[in-house]
Every structure is written in structure tokens, then in C-alpha cells.
C-alpha positions as CSV (number, residue, x, y, z in Angstrom):
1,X,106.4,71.6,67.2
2,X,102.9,71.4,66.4
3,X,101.7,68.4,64.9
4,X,103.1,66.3,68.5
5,X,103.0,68.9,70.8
6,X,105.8,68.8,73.4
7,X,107.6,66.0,71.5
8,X,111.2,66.5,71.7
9,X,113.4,66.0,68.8
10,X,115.5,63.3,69.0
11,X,119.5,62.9,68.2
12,X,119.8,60.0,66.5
13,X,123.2,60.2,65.7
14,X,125.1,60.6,61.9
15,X,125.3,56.9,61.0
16,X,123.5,55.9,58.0
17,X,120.4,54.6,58.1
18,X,119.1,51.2,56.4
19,X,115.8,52.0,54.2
20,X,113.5,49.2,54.5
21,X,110.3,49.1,52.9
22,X,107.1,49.6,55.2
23,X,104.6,47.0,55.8
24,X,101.0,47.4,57.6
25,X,99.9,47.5,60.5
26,X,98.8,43.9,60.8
27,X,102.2,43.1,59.1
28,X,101.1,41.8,55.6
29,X,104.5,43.4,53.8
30,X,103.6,46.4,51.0
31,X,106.1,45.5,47.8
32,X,107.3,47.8,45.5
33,X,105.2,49.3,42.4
34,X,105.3,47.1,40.0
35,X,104.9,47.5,36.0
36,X,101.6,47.9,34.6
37,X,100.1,44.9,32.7
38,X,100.3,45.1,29.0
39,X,97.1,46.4,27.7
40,X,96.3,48.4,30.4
41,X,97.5,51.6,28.7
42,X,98.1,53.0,25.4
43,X,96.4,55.0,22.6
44,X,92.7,54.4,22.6
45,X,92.2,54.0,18.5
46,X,88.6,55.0,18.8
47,X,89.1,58.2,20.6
48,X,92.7,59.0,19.5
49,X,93.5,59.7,23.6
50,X,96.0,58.0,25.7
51,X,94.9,55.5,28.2
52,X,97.4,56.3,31.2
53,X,98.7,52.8,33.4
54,X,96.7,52.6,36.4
55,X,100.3,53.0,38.5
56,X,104.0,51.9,36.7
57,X,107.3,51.7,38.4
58,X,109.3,54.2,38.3
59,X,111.4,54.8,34.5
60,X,114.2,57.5,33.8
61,X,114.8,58.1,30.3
62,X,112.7,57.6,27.3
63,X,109.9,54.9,27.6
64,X,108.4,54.7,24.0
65,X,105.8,52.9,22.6
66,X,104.5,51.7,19.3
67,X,102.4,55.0,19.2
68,X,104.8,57.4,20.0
69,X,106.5,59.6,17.6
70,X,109.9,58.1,15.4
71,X,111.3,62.1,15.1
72,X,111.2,65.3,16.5
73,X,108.0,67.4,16.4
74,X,109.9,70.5,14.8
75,X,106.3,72.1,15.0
76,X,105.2,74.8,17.4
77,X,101.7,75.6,18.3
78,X,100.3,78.6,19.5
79,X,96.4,79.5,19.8
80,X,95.6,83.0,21.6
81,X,99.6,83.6,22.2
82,X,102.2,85.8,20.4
83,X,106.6,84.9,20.7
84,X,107.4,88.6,21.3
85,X,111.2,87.7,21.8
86,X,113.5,84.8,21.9
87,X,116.7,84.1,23.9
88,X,119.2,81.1,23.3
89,X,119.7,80.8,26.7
90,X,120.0,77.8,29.0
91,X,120.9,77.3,32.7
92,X,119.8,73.9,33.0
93,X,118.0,72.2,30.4
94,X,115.2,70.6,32.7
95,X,113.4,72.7,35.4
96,X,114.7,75.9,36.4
97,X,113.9,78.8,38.8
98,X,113.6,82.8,37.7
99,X,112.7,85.4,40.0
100,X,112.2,89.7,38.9
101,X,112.9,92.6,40.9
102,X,112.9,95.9,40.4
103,X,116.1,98.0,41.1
104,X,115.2,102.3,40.9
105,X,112.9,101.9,37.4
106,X,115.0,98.3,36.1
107,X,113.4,95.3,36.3
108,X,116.0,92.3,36.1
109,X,115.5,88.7,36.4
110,X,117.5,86.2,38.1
111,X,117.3,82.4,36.1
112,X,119.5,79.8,37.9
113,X,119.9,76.8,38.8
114,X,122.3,75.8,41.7
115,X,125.3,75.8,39.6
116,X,124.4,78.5,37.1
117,X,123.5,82.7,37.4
118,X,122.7,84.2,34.9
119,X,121.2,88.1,35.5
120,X,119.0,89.6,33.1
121,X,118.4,93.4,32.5
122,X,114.8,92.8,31.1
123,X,113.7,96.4,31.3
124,X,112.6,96.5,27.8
125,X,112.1,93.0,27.8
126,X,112.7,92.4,23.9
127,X,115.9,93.6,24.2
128,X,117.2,92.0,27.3
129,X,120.9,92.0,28.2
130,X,122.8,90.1,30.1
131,X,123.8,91.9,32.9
132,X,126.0,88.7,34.7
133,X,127.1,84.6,34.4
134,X,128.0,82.9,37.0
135,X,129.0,79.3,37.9
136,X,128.9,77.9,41.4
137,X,131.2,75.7,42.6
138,X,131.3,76.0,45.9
139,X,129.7,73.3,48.4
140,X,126.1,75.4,49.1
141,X,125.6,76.2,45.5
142,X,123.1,79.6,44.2
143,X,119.5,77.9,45.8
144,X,115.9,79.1,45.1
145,X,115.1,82.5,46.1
146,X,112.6,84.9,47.0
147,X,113.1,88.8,46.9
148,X,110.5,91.5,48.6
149,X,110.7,95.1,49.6
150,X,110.0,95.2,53.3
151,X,108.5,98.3,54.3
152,X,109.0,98.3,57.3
153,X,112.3,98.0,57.1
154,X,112.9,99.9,54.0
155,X,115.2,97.8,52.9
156,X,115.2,94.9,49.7
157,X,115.5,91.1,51.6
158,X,116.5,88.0,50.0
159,X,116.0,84.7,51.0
160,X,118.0,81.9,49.7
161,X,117.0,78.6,50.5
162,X,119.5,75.9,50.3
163,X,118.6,72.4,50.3
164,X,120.7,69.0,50.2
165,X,120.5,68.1,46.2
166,X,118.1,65.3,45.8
167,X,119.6,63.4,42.6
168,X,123.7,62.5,41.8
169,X,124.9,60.3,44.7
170,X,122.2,58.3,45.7
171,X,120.0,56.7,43.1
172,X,118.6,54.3,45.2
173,X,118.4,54.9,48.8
174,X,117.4,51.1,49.4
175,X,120.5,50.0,47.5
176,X,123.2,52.3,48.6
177,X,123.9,52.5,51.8
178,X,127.7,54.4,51.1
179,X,125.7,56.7,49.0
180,X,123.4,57.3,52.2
181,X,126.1,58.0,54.4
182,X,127.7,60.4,52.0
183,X,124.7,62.5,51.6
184,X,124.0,62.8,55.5
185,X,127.5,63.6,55.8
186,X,127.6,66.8,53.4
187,X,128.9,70.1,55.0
188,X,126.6,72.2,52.9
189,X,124.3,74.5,54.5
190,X,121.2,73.0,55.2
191,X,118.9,75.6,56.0
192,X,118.6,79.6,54.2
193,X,120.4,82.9,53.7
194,X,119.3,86.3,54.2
195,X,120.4,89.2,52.3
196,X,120.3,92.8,52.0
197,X,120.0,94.2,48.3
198,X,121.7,96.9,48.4
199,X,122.0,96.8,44.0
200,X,120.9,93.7,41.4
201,X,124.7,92.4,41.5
202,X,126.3,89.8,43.9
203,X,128.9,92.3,44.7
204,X,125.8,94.8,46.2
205,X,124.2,92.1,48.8
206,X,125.1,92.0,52.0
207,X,124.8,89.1,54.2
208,X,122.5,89.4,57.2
209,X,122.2,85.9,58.3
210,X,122.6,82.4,57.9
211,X,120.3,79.9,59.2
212,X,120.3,76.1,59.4
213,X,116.4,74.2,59.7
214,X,118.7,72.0,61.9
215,X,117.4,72.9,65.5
216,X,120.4,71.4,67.0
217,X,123.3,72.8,65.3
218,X,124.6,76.3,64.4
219,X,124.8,77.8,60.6
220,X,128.7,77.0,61.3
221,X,127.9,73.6,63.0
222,X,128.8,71.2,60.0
223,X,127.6,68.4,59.1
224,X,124.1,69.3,59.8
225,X,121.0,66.8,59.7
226,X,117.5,67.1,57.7
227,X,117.5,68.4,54.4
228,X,117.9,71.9,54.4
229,X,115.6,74.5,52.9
230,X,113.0,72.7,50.2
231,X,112.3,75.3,47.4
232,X,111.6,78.6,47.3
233,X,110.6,80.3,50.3
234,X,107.4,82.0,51.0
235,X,108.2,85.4,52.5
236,X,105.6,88.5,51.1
237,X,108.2,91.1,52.8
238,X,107.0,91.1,56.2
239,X,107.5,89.8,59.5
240,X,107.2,85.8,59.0
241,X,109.0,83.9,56.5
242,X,108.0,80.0,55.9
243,X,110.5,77.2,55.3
244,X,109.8,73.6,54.1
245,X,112.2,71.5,55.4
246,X,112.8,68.2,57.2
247,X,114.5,69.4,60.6
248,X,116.3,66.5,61.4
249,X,116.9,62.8,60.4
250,X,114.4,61.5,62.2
251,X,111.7,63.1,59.4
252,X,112.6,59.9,57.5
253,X,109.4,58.4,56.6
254,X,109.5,59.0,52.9
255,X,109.5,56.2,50.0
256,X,110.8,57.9,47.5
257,X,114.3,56.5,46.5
258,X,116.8,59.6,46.2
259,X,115.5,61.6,48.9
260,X,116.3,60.3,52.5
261,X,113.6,62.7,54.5
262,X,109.9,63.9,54.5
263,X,109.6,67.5,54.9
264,X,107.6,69.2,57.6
265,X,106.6,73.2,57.4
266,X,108.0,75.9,59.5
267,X,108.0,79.3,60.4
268,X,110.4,82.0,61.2
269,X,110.3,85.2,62.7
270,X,112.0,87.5,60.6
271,X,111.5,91.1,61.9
272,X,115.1,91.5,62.4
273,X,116.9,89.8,59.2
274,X,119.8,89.5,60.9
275,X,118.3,87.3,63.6
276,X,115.7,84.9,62.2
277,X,114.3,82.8,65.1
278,X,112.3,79.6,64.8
279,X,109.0,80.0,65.8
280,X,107.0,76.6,65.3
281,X,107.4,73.1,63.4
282,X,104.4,71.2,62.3
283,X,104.5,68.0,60.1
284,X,102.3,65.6,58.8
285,X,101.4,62.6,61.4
286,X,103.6,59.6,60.2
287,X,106.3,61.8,58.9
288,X,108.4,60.9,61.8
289,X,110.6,57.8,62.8
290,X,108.6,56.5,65.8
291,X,104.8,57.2,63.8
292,X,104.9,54.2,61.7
293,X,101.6,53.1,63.0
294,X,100.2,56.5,61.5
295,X,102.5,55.8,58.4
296,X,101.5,52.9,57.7
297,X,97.9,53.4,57.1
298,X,99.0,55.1,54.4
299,X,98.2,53.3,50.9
300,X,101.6,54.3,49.5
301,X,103.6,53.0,52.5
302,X,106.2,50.4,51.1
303,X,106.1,51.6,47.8
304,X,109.7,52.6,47.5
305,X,108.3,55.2,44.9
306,X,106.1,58.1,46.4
307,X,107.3,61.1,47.6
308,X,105.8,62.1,51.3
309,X,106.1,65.2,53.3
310,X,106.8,68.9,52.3
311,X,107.0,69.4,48.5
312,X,107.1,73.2,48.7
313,X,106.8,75.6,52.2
314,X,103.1,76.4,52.6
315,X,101.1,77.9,50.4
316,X,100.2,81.5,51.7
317,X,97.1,83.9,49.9
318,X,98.9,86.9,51.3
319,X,100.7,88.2,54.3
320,X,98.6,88.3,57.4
321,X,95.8,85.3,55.9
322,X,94.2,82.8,58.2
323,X,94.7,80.0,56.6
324,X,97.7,78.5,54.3
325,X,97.6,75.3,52.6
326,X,100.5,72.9,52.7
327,X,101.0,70.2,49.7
328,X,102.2,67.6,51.8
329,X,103.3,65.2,48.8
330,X,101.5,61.3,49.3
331,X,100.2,62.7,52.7
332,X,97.4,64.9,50.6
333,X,96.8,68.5,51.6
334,X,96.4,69.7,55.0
335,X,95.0,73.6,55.6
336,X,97.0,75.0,58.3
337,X,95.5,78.2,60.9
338,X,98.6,80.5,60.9
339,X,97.3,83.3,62.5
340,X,99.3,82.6,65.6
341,X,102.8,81.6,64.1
342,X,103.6,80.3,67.3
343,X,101.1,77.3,67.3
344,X,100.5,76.1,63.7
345,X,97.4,74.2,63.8
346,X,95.9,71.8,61.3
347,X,92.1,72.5,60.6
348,X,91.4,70.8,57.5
349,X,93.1,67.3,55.3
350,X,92.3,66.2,52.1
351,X,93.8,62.6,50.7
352,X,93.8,62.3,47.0
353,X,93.9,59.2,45.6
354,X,97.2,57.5,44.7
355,X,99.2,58.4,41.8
356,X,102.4,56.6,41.1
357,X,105.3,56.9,39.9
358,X,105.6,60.6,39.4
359,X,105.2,63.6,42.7
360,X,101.4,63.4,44.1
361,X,100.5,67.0,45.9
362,X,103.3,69.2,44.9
363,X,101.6,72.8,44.3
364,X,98.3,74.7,45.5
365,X,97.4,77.4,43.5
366,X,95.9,79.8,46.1
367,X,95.7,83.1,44.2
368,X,92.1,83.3,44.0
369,X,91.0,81.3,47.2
370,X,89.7,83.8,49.5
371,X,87.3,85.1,46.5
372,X,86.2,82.1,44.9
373,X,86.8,79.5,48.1
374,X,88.7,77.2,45.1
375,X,92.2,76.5,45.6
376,X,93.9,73.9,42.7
377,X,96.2,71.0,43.6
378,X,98.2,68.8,41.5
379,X,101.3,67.0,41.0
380,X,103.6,66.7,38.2
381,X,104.8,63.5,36.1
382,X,108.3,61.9,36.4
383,X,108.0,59.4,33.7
384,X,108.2,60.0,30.0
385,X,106.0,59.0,27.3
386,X,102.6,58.2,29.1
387,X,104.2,55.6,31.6
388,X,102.5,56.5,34.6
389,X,99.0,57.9,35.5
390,X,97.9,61.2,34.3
391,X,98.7,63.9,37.3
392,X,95.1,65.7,37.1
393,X,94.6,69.0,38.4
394,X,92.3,69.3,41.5
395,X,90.0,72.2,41.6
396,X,89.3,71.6,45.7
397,X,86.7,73.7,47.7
398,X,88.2,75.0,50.5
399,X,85.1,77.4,51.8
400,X,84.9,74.8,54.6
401,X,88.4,75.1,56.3
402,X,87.9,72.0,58.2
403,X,86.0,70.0,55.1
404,X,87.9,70.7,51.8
405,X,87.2,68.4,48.9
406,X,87.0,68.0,45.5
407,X,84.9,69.7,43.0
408,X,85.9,69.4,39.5
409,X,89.2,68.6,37.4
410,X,90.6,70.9,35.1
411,X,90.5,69.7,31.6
412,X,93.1,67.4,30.1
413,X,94.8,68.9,27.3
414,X,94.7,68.0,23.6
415,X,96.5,68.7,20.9
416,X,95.7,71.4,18.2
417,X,94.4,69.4,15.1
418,X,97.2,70.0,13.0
419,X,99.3,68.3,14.8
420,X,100.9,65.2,13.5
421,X,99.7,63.1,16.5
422,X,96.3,63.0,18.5
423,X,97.3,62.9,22.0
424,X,100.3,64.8,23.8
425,X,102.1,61.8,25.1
426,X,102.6,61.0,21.7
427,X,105.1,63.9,21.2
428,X,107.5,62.1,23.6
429,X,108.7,63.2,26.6
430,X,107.0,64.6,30.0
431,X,103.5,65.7,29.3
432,X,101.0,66.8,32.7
433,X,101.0,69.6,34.7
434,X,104.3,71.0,36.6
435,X,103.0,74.6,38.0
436,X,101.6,78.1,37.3
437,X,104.7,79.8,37.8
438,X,105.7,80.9,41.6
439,X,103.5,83.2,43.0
440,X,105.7,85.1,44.9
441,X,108.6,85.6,41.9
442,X,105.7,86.9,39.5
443,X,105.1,90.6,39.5
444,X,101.4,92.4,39.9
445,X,98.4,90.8,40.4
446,X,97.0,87.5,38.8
447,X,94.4,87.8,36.4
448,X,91.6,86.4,38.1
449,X,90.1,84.9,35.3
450,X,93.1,83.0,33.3
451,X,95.9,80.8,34.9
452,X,98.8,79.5,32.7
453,X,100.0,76.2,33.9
454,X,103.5,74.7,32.6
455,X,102.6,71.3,31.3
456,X,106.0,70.1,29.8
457,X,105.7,68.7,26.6
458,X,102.7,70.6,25.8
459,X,104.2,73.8,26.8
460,X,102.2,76.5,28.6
461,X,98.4,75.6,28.8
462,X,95.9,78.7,29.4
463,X,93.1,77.5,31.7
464,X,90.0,80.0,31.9
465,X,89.0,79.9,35.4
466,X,86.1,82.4,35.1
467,X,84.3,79.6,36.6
468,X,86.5,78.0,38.8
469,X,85.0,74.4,39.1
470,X,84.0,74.3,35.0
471,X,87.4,75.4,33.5
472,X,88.1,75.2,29.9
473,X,91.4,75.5,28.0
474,X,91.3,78.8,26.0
475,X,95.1,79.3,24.5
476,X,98.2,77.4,24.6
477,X,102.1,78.2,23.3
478,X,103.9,74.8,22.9
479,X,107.4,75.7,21.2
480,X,109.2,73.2,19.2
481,X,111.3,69.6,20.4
482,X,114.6,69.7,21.0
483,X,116.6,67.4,19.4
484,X,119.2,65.4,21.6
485,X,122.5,66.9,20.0
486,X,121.3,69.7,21.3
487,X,119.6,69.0,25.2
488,X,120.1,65.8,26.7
489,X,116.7,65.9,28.0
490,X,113.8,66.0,25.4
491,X,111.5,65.4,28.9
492,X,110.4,69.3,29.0
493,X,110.4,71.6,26.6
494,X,108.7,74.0,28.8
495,X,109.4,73.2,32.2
496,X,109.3,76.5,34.3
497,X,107.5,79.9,33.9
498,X,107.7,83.7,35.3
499,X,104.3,85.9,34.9
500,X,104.6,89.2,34.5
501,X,101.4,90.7,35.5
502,X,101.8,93.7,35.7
503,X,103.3,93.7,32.2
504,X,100.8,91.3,30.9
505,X,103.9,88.9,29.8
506,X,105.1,85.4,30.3
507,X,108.8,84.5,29.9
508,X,108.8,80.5,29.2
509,X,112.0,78.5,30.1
510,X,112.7,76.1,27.6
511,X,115.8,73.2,27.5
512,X,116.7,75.5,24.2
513,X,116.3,78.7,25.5
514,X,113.6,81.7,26.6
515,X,110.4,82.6,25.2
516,X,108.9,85.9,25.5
517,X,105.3,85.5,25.1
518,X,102.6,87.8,25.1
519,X,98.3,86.5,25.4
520,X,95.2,88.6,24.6
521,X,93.6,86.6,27.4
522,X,96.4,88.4,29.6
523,X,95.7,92.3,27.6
524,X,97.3,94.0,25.7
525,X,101.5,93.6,26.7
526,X,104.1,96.1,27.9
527,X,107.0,96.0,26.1
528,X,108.3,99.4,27.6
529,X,109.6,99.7,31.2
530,X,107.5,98.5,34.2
């Protein structure tokens, strides 16, 4: 375990824990967020922009104001984008996850979420079919995945991560101490699958292996502690594979209220699939019970709202890179050295300032680090209609290793001016940055000047990066609302992407369906087979 070498994981048995809120060091308590004072946000009526709160509590559901819209924007907007097809299909109306792969000159595409499968011929992706729907009702559910050819191996490996769901039986960890002990007590795998592909269907994967990130119990051994297998794993088809997980229950040092454990980052050894053996463990300092002092220091400790430890595994450039970069939620971003999988070491940590309610550090964008020494970090929002600071994205130099830091901000979006508002938030629902897609579902190789980002309400922004500290936006495809007899979620009409590349396309998940869009910032699109 490498961020307390030698420490030795603790059982701390399977009662439930009682969530207290931090205080400091010196013991002067740290309360709760509290609302924003009135005035201290809104529209600004001189520049037309929203003035985000300074920090707000945390609000599910709509939270309107005197500026926001009184009906659904029915408009779309699109600037240097083209809707080349349209599918009324939905999985799950708010974020979703989609992964290609290619299958002997067919390209099919895998959208899910947990309880829902649907598989996607999108060879010619105009006319897609659907190839099969599934639902999921057993207790591990269809988790994120990654898929890669392994050369090595000459075989087609999937990983399925499978994590403890973090919403639907506790609401409040603080509050619910039954709910608490129910979620500890799942029998779900908490950990990853392995597969073989031997075909695109279910009925063509074989099972090589499954894992649990709990280092004390067996795949069979149920229940299991820690959360399981956070997002999709980062696995480029080699020999390592990286998990972001909380390992045990001791990783409980988080504030945020329906998720009982801060994630650490690990790493497997995965040259034989069918035996995937832990190689190292390294956290942030303060993620465990027993580094409160550590913890404490922390500005956000006590806030009952911020979300600390792993938010994704680490962020990789490519297989056999020096350096990954691990978005470590409230605890900022630490650059790891993984050139020796056995001994993780932190070389570099960068704090961003506090950004409540909503998930600070989620994603790095590392595609075009090791050219340009610029690696992007943001988080996403949680609140609707303005109520909470604007998540900004970081462009961060990372040239020094050991001294990243910020250089510039990407710009804030704005609406187009024939829009019927003058500022995003206005348009209800979600509206910042969520991420540019997953770099290891997206097929080819990013452009390295343009990066799409999902932002939600405002659809799919298109940053040029041609210089990577002075960004500008240069093209944006924003579909229409969806009204509430349709979606019971109006928070994100966009809120997942999948890049094609290599087919110069973009398929856009919607809460009313999928959007096939094509950009001359991209090229000139492919709508024949890959």
C-alpha cells in the first residue's frame, strides 16, 4: 500500500458505522454548508451572465429562480455541427455509459446502465440496429466496462467493474444508520469481472475471473467491505489494469452523504486474465480512518457535502507512461510514477480551491499531456438551475511532475444569441462541465486540436485547444429540453458522449434519445464501415 507504506489494513468488523461530521485540528467544529445569502447570486442585468453562489447546500430537484425559464426551451442549437441520425433510445435518462468495439469489420456499441443493455450494430452508423435488450435484475447488475484487444494474448478482454450503487437506500448517511448497515451488508460483488469476447453477444463471453478490491475476502466471500470497482476501468490491453476503489471500510473519510467510503487507486496484474493479482494500493493521506489529523486540514472536512477520494481509477496517457494522474475528488489531483506498478509513488499534488455542492476533481483529460505538458481537470455540477458555483475547467501544467499548477480556464460557455435567454442556467436544469467522453471507450486517436466536453444543459461544447492555455469555444450541438411527461429528469439533456475518431463522429446520449452528430472541426465523417 503505498501512500502508508507497511500499514496493515485493518478488520474493523461489519457493524455500521456512525457518520459524524469532522472538526479541526484544534477542535473548533466545521458545520455543514449552508445556503448562500440572498443576493449573492443571480443574473447580472448589466452583463446578462449568471453570478454563481459562492458555495450552497446541497438541492435535488429543480431550484428555480425569478430568471429562469417558465417552459421548455423546444429550441436546438447547433454552430459547426451536423445531426446525421437520431435514435429514440433511452437506457437511463440521466448519465449513461457506451463503449464500441469492433467484431471481424462490425463495430457495435454497448449503452447501459446497470439495469439496462442495449447492443448496437452501428456499422453504418445511420442505420444502426439493435442487435440486443437486456434488463438486469440480478444483485451485481451490467457495471462500466472497458474492452481492448490484447495482443499478446490474441484474445478480446473485458473488464467489468462493479461498484456498490451510490444513490436508493441511503440518502443521508448522517441520518440513516439502518440504511448504512444495509448497504455494508450487500452480497453484490464489490470488485471486477474479466471476460473473454469470444463474439459481441453475452452468450459469446466467457468468464475468466472474478475479483473482489476487498483484500480480505474471496470473489465468493460475501458480504464484502469497500465499495467495489468505481467506474470504468483503465486497462489499454496490456499487462496492468487500474481499479479505483475503496478496499475496505476503513477508507471512510468522505463527506459526501450517500457514499460511505473515499476511494484509493490500485493496480492489477493482469497478464494472465484468469488470475488478476493485486499489485499495490495507494490513497490519498487522510483517506483513512486513523489520518484524521491529515483529514482534517482539509477545508472541506465537516462539510457533510464534498466528495473525497477516488472519483475515477487513474488517468493513464498510454500503456507503459510514467506518470498517471489521479482525480482524487476534494483531495485535488495527485500525479502518480507508475513505472514500477509495484510501488506507486506520489510525485506531484495540486489542491483546487473549494467548490461546493456539486463533485470537485472528477476527470483529467490527459490525451495531449505528454505533447503539450497541459492536462485539464474539472468537476461536474449536482445542483440545478445555477445553485452552486460554476465547476470551471482547469487547464494545469504538468511539465513539472513534482510542481503542477494552474495556467488558464477554459471559457465559460454562452449561449448562441438567438436564444431566448442570455445565460445557460437560465434554460433550467444542470449546466457545467461533466467530461469529454472516456478515453479508452472512444475509438482512434483524439484530434489534437479540438476536445468536445459534455456540459449538460448546454449540450456538447467544442473547445479549440490549438493553444492549450488560451482555449476558445469554436462549435456547440445543444438538442432540445425534454419535457417531464416524457424524462423525469430535465437535469441533462446531454449527459454522456462516445467519440468516434477514427470515424470523425460523436454519438450524444440524451434523456430522449441518441444523437449522431458529425463537426467540420472533427473532418469530413464516415458514415460507411470503420
Amino acid at each position: 500500500m503505498s501512500q502508508g507504506r507497511s500499514v496493515e489494513v485493518k478488520d474493523v468488523g461489519v457493524g455500521p458505522f456512525t457518520y459524524t461530521a469532522q472538526s479541526t485540528v484544534s477542535g473548533a467544529p466545521r458545520r455543514p454548508v449552508e445556503d448562500p445569502p440572498p443576493g449573492s447570486y443571480g443574473l447580472d442585468p448589466e452583463t446578462g451572465r449568471w453570478r454563481h453562489p459562492a458555495t450552497a447546500k446541497p438541492a435535488w430537484g429543480p431550484h428555480p429562480s425569478r430568471w429562469s425559464l417558465d417552459h421548455y426551451d423546444e429550441n436546438a442549437y447547433l454552430h459547426n455541427t451536423k445531426i446525421e441520425a437520431f435514435y429514440p433510445i433511452v437506457v437511463w435518462p440521466r448519465h449513461s455509459w457506451a463503449t464500441p468495439a469492433d467484431f471481424g469489420g462490425r463495430r457495435v456499441m454497448y449503452h447501459y446502465y446497470r439495469r439496462k443493455l442495449v447492443i448496437m450494430d452501428i456499422t453504418l452508423p445511420d442505420q444502426a440496429e439493435i442487435l440486443l435488450e437486456r434488463e438486469y435484475d440480478d444483485v451485481d447488475g451490467f457495471g462500466p466496462i472497458v474492452i481492448k484487444d490484447n495482443p499478446r494474448l490474441g484474445k478480446k478482454i473485458m473488464i467489468q467493474a462493479l461498484e456498490i450503487p451510490r444513490f436508493g437506500v441511503v440518502e443521508d448517511k448522517y441520518m440513516q444508520p439502518e440504511g448504512v448497515a444495509t448497504v455494508r451488508g450487500d452480497c453484490m460483488l464489490r470488485g471486477f469481472k474479466v471476460y473473454e469476447m469470444h463474439g459481441p453477444l453475452p452468450d459469446e463471453w466467457e468468464l475468466l475471473s472474478e475479483v473482489t478490491t476487498d483484500p480480505r475476502r474471496t470473489a465468493g466471500q460475501r458480504p464484502q467491505e469497500g465499495s467495489g470497482a468505481i467506474d470504468v476501468p483503465v486497462y489499454f490491453g496490456g499487462d496492468y489494469l487500474y481499479i479505483a476503489a475503496a478496499p475496505d471500510d476503513d477508507f471512510r473519510n468522505n463527506e459526501y452523504k450517500t457514499v460511505l467510503w473515499a476511494g484509493a487507486q490500485l493496480v492489477y496484474d493482469l497478464r494472465d486474465p484468469s488470475r488478476p493479482k493485486l499489485l499495490d494500493t495507494w490513497w490519498a493521506p487522510g483517506s483513512r480512518a486513523g489520518e484524521e489529523d491529515v483529514y482534517n486540514l482539509n477545508p472541506r472536512a465537516g462539510n457533510q457535502t464534498s466528495w473525497m477520494g477516488a472519483r475515477m481509477p487513474v488517468f493513464v496517457p498510454h500503456e507503459g507512461s510514467r506518470y498517471g494522474y489521479a482525480a482524487m475528488g476534494g483531495f485535488g489531483m495527485y500525479i502518480l510514477d507508475v513505472s514500477d506498478p509495484e510501488r506507486i509513488q506520489a510525485v506531484g499534488h495540486l489542491e483546487l480551491p473549494p467548490s461546493v455542492p456539486g463533485t470537485e476533481c472528477d476527470t483529467v483529460v490527459v490525451a495531449r499531456a505528454e505533447e503539450t505538458g497541459i492536462v485539464y481537470v474539472n468537476g461536474y455540477p449536482l445542483n440545478q438551475d445555477g445553485f452552486e458555483p460554476y465547476k470551471e475547467i482547469y487547464a494545469v501544467d504538468v511539465s513539472d511532475p513534482t510542481r503542477p499548477f494552474v495556467a488558464g480556464t477554459l471559457p465559460r460557455p454562452v449561449p448562441p444569441p438567438e436564444a431566448p435567454f442570455t445565460d445557460w442556467v437560465q434554460r433550467r436544469g444542470m449546466f457545467g462541465p461533466k467530461r469529454p467522453g472516456y478515453y479508452l471507450c472512444d475509438t482512434g486517436t483524439p484530434d489534437p486540436h479540438v476536445m468536445p466536453y459534455v456540459f449538460y444543459n448546454a449540450g456538447i461544447q467544442f473547445f479549440d485547444v490549438s493553444d492549450p492555455v488560451n482555449a476558445s469555444i469554436a462549435g456547440w450541438f445543444v438538442p432540445r429540453m425534454c419535457d417531464l411527461s416524457v424524462s423525469d429528469d430535465i437535469a441533462n439533456p446531454v449527459g454522456s458522449m462516445v467519440i468516434e475518431w477514427d470515424r470523425r463522429l460523436i454519438w450524444a446520449f440524451s434523456n430522449h434519445g441518441i444523437y449522431l452528430i458529425s463537426s467540420p472541426l472533427l473532418g469530413e465523417p464516415v458514415l460507411g464501415a470503420p
